[in-house]
Residue frames relative to the residue before (quaternion, step in Angstrom):
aa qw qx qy qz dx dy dz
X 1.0000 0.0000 0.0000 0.0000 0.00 0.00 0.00
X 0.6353 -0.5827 0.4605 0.2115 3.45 -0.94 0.93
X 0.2506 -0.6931 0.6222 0.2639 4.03 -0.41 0.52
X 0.4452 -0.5861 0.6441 0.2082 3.58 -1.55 0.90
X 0.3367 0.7473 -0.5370 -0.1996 3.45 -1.22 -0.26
X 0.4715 -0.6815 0.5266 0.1896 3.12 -1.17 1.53
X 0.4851 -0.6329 0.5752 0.1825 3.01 -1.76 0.36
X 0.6853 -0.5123 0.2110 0.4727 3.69 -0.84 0.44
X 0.7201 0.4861 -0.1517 0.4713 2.87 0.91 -1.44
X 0.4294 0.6550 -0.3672 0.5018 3.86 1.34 0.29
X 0.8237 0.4040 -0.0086 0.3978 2.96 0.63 -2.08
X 0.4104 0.6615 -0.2534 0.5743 3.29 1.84 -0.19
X 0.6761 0.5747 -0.1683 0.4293 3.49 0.42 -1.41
X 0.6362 0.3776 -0.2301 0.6323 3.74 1.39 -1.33
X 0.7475 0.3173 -0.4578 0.3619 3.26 -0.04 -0.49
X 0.3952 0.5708 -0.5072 0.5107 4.15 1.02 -0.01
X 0.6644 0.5145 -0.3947 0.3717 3.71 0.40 -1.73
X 0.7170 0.4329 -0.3565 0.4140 3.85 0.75 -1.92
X 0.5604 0.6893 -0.2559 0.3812 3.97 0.63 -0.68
X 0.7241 0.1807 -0.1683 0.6439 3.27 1.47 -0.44
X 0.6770 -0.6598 0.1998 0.2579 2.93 0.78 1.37
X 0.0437 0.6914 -0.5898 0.4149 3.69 1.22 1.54
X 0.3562 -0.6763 0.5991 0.2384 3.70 -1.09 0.19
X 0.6068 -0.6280 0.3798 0.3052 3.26 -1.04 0.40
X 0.5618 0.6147 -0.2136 0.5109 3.32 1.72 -1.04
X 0.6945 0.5358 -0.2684 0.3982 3.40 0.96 -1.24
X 0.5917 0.6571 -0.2304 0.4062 3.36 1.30 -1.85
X 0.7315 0.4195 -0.1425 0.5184 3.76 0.86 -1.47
X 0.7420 0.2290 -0.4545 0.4363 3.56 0.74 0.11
X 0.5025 0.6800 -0.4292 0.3176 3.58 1.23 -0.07
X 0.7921 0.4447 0.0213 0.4176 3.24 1.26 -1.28
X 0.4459 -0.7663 0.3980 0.2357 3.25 1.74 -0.74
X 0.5966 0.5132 -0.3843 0.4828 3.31 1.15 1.12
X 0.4711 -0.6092 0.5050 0.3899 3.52 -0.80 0.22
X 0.6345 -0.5309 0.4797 0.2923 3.60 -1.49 0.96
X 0.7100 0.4154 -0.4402 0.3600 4.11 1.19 -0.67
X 0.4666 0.6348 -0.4153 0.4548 3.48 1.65 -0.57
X 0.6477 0.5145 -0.4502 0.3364 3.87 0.44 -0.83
X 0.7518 0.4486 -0.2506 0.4132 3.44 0.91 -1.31
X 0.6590 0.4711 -0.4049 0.4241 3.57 1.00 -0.11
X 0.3555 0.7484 -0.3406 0.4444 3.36 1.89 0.39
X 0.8044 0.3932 -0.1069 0.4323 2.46 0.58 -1.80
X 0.5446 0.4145 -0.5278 0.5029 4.01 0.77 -0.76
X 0.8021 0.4765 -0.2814 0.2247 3.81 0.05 -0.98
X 0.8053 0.1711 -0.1162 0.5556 3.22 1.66 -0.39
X 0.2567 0.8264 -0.4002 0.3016 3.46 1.02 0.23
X 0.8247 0.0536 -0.1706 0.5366 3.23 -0.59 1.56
X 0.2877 0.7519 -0.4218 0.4171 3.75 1.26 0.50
X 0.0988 0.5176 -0.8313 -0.1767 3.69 -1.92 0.08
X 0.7843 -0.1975 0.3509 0.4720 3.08 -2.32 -0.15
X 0.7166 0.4237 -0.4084 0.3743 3.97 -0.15 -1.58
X 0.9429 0.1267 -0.2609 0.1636 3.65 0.68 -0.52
X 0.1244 0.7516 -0.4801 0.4348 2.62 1.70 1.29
X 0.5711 0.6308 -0.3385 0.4018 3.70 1.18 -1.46
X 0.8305 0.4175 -0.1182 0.3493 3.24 0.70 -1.53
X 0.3256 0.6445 -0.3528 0.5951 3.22 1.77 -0.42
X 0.7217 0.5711 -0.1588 0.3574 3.92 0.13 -1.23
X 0.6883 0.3249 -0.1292 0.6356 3.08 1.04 -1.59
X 0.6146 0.5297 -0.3870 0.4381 3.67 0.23 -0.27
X 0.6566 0.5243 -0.2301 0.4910 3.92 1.23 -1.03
X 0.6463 0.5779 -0.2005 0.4562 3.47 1.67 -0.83
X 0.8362 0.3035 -0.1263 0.4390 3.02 1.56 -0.78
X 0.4668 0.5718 -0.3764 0.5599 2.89 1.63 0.63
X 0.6581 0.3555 -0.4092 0.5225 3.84 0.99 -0.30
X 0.5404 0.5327 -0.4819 0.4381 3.86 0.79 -0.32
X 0.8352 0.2383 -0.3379 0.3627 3.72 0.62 -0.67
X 0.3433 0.6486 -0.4846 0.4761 3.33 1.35 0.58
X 0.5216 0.5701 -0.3807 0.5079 3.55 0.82 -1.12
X 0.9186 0.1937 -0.1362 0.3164 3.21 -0.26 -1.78
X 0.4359 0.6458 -0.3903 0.4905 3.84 1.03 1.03
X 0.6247 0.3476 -0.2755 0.6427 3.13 1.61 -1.05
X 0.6936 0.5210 -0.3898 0.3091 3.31 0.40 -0.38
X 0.4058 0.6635 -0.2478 0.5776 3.69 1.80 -0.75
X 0.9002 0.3263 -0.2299 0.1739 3.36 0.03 -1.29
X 0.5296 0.6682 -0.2559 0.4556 2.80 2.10 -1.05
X 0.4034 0.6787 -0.3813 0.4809 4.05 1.84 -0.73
X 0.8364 0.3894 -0.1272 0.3642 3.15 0.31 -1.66
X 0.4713 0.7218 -0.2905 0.4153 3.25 1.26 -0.28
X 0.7286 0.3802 -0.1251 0.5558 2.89 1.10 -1.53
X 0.5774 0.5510 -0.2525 0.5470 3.46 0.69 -1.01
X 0.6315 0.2193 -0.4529 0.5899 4.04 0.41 0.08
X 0.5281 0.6036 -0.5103 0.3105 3.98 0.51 -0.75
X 0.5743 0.5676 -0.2950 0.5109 3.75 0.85 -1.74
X 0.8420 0.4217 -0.2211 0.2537 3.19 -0.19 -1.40
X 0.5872 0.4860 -0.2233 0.6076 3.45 1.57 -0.83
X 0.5719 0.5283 -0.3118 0.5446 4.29 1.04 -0.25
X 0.5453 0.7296 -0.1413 0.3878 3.18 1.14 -0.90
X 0.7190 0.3112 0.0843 0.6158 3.09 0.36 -2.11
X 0.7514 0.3090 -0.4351 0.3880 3.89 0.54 -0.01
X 0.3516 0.6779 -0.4705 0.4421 3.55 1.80 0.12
């Protein structure tokens, strides 16, 4: 069988549906997911809308860019102490 995949703003929408008192049993055969996928929904989104799902997003974007540019910094310095330490035993 083919895997579904919902989008945030999908998977959001069910968990609103289970909140107003939809079952969990009902939700997963309406929709076509399994009942563990819901709960790993729910720890990961639970209590969410779209605006802070956006920000949730943009916040994940900028945290790997300055990961990037730290690893990218350090690996400089790395080298740059290597030179400098070749250098000074010359």
């Amino acid at each position: 069988m083919k895997r579904k995949r919902y989008t945030e703003r999908q998977i959001i929408k069910i968990l609103k549906e289970a909140e107003a008192g939809v079952s969990v049993a009902e939700l997963s055969r309406q929709h076509g997911f399994s009942q563990s996928a819901f709960y790993k929904w729910k720890a990961k989104y639970n209590g969410m809308d779209v605006s802070q799902l956006h920000r949730l997003k943009e916040l994940e974007e900028e945290n790997r860019k300055l990961k990037q540019m730290y690893a990218d910094l350090s690996l400089e310095h790395q080298v740059l102490k290597d030179i400098v330490e070749k250098k000074l035993s010359q």
